[in-house]
C-alpha positions as CSV (number, residue, x, y, z in Angstrom):
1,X,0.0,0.0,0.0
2,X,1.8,3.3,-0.7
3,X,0.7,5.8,2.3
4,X,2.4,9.2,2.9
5,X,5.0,8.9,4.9
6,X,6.5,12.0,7.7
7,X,9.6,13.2,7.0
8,X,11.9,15.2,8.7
9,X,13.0,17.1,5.7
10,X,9.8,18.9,4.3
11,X,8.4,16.7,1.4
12,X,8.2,13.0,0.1
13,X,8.5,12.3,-3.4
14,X,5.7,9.5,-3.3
15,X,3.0,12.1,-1.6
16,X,2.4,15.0,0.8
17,X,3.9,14.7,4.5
18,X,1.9,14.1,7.4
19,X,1.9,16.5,10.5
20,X,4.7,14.8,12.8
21,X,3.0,13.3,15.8
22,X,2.9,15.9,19.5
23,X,4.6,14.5,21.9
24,X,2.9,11.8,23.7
25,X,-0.1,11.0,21.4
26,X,2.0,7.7,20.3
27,X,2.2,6.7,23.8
28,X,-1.5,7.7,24.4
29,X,-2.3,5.7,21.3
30,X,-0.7,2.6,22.3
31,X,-2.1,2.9,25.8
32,X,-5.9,3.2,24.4
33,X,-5.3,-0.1,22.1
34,X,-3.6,-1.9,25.2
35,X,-6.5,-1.0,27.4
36,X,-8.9,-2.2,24.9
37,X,-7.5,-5.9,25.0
38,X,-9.3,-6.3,27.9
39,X,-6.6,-8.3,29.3
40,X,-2.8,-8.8,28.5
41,X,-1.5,-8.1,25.1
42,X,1.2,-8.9,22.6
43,X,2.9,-5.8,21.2
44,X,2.1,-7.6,17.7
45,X,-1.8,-7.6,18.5
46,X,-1.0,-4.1,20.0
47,X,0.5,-3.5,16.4
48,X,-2.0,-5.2,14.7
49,X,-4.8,-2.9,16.5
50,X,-3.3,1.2,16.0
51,X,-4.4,2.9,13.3
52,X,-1.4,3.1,10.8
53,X,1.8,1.9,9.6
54,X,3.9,1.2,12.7
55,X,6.8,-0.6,12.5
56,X,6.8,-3.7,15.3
57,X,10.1,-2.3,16.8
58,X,8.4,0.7,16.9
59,X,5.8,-0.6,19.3
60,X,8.1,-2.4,21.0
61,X,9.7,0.8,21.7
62,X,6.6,3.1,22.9
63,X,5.7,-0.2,24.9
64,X,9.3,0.0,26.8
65,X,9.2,3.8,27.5
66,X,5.9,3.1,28.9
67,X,7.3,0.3,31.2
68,X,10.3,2.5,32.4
69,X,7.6,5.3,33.4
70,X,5.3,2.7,35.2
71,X,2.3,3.2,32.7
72,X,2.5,-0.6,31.4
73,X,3.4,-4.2,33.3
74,X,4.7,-7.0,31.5
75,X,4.9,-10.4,32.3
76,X,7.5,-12.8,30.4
77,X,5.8,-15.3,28.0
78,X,7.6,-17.4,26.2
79,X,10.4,-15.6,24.2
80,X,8.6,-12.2,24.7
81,X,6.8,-10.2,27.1
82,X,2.1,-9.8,27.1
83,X,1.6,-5.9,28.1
84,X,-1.5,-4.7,30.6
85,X,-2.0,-0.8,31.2
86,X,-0.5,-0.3,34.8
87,X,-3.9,2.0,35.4
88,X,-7.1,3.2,34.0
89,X,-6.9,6.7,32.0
90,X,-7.1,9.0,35.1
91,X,-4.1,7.2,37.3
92,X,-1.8,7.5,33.8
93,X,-3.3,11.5,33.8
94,X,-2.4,11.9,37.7
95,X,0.6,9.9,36.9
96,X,2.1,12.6,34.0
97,X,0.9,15.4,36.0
98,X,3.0,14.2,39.2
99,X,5.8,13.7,36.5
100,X,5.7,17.3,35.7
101,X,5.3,18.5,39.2
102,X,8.5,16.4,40.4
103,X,10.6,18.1,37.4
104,X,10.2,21.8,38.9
105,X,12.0,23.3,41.5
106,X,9.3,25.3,42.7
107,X,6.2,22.9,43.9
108,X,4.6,25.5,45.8
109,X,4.4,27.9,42.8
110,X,3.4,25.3,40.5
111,X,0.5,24.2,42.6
112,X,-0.5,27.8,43.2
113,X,-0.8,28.5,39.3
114,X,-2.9,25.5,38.7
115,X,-5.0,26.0,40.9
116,X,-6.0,29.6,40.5
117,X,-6.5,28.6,36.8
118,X,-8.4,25.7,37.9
119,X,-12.4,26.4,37.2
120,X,-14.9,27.3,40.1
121,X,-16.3,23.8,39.3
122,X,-12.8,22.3,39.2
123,X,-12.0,24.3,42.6
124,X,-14.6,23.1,44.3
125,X,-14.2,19.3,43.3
126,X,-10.3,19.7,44.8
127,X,-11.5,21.1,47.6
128,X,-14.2,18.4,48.2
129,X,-11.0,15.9,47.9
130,X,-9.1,17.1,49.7
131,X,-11.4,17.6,52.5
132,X,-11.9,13.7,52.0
133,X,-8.5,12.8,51.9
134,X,-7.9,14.6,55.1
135,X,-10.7,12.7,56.9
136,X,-9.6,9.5,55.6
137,X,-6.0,10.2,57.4
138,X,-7.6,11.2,59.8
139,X,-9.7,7.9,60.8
140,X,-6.8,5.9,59.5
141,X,-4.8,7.0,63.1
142,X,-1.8,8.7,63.8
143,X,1.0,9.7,61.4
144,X,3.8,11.7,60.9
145,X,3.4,15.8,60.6
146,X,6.9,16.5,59.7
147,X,7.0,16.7,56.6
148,X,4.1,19.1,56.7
149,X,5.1,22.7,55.7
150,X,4.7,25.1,58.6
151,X,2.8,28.3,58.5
């Protein structure tokens, strides 16, 4: 089948280029086919399953960088390894987002922007969970303060 292809220099002779890939969608694409095997998966039935023409290394790829950053398991079988999403769609979200928030040197400032940008609807819904959170530590007995930021 003769498909356009991406290239990194501007054109293809065989047809027009396709807009490179943002960063992440491949991994977000690979995680929506894993999740939809209802179970573990081979990367060639992952392969098999994503829209495209992706190489099997590829996958093989996407599916090890999502293993090193805890999105995927995988279990040895045979020769080769089955793949299962390490979480649902909003633990890999709260997953990236905790990725981001360990990269900055500034936590506090971080936090503060998101959450004045956050919706009153959004707002509210932290608040309700954290309140929740703190009740469950609360019932849960007694624990350790000191890491708590004083003020």
């Amino acid at each position: 089948m003769n498909r356009p292809r991406a290239t990194d220099d501007g054109g293809d002779p065989d047809g027009p280029r396709l807009p490179r890939r943002g960063q992440g969608q491949l991994e977000s694409q690979v995680l929506t086919v894993l999740r939809s095997a209802g179970g573990p998966a081979t990367a060639g039935w992952v392969q098999e399953h994503l829209d495209g023409d992706l190489a099997y290394t590829t996958v093989i790829t996407i599916l090890s960088r999502l293993y090193a950053k805890n999105a995927v398991t995988r279990t040895r079988q045979g020769r080769s390894y089955v793949w299962t999403p390490a979480s649902d769609e909003a633990g890999l979200a709260a997953l990236r987002m905790r990725r981001v928030l360990d990269g900055e040197r500034d936590r506090g400032a971080v936090l503060a922007r998101f959450v004045s940008a956050l919706s009153p609807g959004d707002e509210a819904r932290l608040r309700a969970l954290l309140s929740r959170a703190a009740e469950d530590a609360e019932d849960s007995g007694p624990h350790d303060d000191s890491a708590a930021p004083e003020g």
